[in-house]
C-alpha positions as CSV (number, residue, x, y, z in Angstrom):
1,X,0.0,0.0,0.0
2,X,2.7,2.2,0.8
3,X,4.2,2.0,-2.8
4,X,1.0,2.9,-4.2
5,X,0.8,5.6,-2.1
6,X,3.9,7.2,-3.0
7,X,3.8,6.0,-6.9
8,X,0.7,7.7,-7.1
9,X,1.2,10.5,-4.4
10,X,-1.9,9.3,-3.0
11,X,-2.0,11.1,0.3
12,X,-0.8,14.3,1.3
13,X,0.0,15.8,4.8
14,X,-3.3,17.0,6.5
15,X,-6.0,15.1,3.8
16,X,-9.2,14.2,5.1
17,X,-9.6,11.0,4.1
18,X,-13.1,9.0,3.9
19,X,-13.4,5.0,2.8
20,X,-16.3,4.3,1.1
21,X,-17.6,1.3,3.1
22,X,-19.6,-1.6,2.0
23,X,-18.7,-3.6,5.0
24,X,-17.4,-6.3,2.0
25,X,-13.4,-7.7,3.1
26,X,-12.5,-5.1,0.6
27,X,-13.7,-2.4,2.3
28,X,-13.1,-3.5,5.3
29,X,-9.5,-4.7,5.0
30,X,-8.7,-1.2,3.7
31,X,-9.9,0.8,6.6
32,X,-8.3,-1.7,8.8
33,X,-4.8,-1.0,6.9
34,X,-5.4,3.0,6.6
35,X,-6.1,3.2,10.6
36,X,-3.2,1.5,10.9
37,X,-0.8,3.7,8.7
38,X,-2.4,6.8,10.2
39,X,-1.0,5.4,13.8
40,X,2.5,4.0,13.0
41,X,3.5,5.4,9.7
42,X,5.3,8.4,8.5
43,X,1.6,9.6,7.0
44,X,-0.2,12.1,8.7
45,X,-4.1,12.8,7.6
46,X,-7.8,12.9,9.0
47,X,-9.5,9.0,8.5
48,X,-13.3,8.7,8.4
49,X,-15.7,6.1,6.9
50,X,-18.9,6.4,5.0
51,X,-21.4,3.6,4.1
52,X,-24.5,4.2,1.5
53,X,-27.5,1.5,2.6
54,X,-28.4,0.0,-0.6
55,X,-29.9,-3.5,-0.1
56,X,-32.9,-2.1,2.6
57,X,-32.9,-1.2,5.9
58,X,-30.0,-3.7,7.6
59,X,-27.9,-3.4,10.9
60,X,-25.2,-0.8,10.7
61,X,-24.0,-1.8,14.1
62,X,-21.7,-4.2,12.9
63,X,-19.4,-1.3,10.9
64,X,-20.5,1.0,13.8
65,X,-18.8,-0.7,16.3
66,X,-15.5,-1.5,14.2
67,X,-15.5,2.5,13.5
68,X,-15.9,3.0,17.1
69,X,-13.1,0.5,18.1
70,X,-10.7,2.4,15.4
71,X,-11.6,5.6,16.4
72,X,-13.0,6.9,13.5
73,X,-16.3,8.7,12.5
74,X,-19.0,6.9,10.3
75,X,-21.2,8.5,8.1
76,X,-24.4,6.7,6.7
77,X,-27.0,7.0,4.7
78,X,-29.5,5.0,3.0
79,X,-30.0,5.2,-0.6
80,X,-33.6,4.5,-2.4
81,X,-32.9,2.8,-5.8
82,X,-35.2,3.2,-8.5
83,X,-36.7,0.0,-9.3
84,X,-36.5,0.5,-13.2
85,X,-32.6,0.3,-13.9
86,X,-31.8,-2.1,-16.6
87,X,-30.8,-5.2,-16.0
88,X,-27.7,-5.2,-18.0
89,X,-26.3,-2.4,-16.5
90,X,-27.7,-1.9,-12.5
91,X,-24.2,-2.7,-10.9
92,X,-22.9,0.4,-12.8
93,X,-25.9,2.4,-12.6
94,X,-25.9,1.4,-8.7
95,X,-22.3,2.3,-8.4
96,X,-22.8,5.9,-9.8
97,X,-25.4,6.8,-7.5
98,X,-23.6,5.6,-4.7
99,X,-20.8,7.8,-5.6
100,X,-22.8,10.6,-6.0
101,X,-24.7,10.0,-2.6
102,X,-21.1,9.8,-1.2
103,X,-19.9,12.9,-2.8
104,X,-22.5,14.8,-1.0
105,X,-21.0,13.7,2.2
106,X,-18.0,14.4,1.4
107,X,-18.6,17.9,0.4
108,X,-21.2,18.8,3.6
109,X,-17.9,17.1,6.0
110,X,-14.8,18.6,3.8
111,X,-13.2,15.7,3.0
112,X,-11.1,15.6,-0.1
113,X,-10.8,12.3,-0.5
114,X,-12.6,9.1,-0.9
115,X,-10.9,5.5,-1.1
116,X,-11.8,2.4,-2.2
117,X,-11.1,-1.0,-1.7
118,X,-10.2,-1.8,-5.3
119,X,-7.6,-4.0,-5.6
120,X,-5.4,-5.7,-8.2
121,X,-7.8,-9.0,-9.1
122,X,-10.0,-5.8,-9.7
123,X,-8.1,-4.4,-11.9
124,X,-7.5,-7.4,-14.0
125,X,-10.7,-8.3,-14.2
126,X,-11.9,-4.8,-15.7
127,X,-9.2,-4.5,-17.7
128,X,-10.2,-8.2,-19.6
129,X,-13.9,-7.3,-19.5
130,X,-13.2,-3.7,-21.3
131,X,-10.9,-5.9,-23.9
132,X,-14.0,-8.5,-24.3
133,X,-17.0,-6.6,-24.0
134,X,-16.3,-3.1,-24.5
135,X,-13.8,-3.4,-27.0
136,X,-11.7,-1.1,-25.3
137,X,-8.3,-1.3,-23.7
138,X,-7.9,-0.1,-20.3
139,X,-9.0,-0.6,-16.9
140,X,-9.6,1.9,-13.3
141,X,-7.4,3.8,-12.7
142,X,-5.6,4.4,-9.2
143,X,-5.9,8.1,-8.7
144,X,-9.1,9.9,-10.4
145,X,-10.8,13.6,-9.9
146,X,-14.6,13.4,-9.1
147,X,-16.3,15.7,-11.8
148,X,-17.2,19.3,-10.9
149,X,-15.6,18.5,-7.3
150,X,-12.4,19.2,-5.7
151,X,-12.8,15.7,-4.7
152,X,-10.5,12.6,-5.8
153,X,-11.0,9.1,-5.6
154,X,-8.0,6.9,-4.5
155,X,-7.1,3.1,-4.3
156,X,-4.9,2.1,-2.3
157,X,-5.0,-1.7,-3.0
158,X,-4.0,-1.7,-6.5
159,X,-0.7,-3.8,-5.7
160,X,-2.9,-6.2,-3.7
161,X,-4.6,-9.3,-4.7
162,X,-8.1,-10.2,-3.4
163,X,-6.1,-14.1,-2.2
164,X,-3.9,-11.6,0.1
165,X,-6.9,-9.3,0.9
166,X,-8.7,-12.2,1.9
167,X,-6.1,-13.9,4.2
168,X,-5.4,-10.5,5.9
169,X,-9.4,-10.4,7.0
170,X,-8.7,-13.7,8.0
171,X,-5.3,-13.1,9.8
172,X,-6.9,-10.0,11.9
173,X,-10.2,-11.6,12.3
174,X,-11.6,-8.6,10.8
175,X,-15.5,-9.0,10.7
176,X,-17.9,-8.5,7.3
177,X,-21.3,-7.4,7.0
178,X,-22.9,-10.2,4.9
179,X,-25.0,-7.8,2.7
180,X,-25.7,-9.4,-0.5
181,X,-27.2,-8.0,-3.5
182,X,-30.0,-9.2,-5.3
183,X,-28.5,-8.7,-8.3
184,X,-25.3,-10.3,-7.8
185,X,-26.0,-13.2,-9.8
186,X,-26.6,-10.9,-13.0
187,X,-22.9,-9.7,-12.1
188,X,-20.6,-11.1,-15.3
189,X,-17.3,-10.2,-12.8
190,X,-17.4,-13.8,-11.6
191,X,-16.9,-14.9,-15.1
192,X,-13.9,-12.9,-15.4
193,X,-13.0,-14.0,-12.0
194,X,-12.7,-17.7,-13.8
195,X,-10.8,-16.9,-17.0
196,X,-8.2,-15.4,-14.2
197,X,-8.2,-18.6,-12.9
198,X,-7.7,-19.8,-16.0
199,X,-4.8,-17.8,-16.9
200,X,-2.8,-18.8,-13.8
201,X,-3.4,-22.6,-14.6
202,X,-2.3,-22.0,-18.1
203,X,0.8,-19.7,-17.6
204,X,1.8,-21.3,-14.5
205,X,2.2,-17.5,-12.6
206,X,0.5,-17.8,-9.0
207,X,-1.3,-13.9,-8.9
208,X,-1.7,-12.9,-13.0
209,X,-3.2,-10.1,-11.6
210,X,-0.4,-8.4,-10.5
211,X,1.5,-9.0,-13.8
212,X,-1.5,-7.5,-15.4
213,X,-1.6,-4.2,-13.2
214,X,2.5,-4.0,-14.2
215,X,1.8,-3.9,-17.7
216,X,-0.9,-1.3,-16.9
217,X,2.1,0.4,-15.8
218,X,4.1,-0.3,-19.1
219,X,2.6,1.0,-21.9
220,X,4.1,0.4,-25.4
221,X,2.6,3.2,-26.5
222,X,4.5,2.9,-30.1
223,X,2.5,-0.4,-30.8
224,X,-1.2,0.9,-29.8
225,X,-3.1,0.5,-33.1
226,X,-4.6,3.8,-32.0
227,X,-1.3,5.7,-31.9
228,X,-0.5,4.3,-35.2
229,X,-3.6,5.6,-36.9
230,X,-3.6,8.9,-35.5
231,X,0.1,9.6,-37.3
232,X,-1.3,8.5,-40.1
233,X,-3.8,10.4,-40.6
């Protein structure tokens, strides 16, 4: 985390910092880690949590209490969805107005910046469903400005993989809210999620992921197709 943080100047002195909260291991193995630099690490900025209540009216006290044990503030709020998104698209459409409903809080408690629990397996898995769906080449990236805010996004976890996330939970006995989505099924992630699988069996590496998010990182910007057209035209 701390390379990330310094590849991607991540966190300056005195930023009021907020993780967006799902009570997932992501989430939660991300504020765990933050707390933790903020108390024994060279990095010195404000740490607060905020959770948007998606999935109906369900106990908060479980995130409430690990806030409280950290010491950090917890900001909620429920969110009504509108029950005509498209089927196709609802984890995107969800995901934007939870951003947006955490962008408000953000402004109304002046914090600069929101972080994520993305993490490498993340990465790698957008990047191959942009190539195969979308027909575009890229994936997230680790540092991004929130439109018509002075607000950024950050992730933290890009250099992580979700095997390591999941054995740190397990290490700290961290706990998880089991909130599941009802449209979790419709997700096509966990396809993705397989044909990683399938690329480690096949290439023999252990974490493709993280090979992945290093060519992310090394662009041959000479042999992009669109590069080429562009001087040619």
């Amino acid at each position: 985390m701390l390379r990330a943080i310094k590849n991607y100047s991540m966190i300056k002195t005195d930023d009021r910092i907020a993780v967006g909260l799902s009570g997932g291991k992501d989430s939660i193995v991300l504020l765990y880690l933050l707390a933790w630099l903020q108390r024994f690490s060279h990095l010195k900025f404000e740490l607060s949590a905020i959770h948007i209540n998606t999935f109906g009216n369900h106990d908060n006290q479980l995130l409430q209490e690990l806030c409280d044990n950290l010491g950090i503030n917890l900001f909620t709020e429920h969110l009504q969805r509108p029950d005509d998104l498209p089927p196709k698209s609802i984890c995107s459409a969800c995901a934007r107005l939870k951003r947006g409903a955490m962008r408000k809080i953000c402004q109304s408690q002046g914090i600069s910046t929101l972080a994520f629990g993305h993490h490498a397996t993340d990465a790698a898995e957008t990047l191959l469903m942009n190539m195969l769906i979308n027909k575009k080449l890229g994936s997230f990236c680790p540092v991004v400005s929130i439109p018509e805010s002075s607000i950024q996004i950050i992730r933290p976890m890009i250099y992580l993989t979700e095997n390591k996330i999941i054995n740190l939970q397990k290490e700290f006995e961290l706990p998880v809210a089991e909130h599941h989505c009802p449209y979790e099924d419709k997700n096509q992630r966990s396809n993705y999620k397989k044909l990683l699988k399938n690329i480690s069996e096949v290439s023999g590496l252990i974490d493709p992921e993280l090979q992945i998010v290093d060519a992310l990182e090394n662009i041959d910007n000479s042999n992009l197709y669109s590069n080429v057209m562009a001087n040619r035209s």
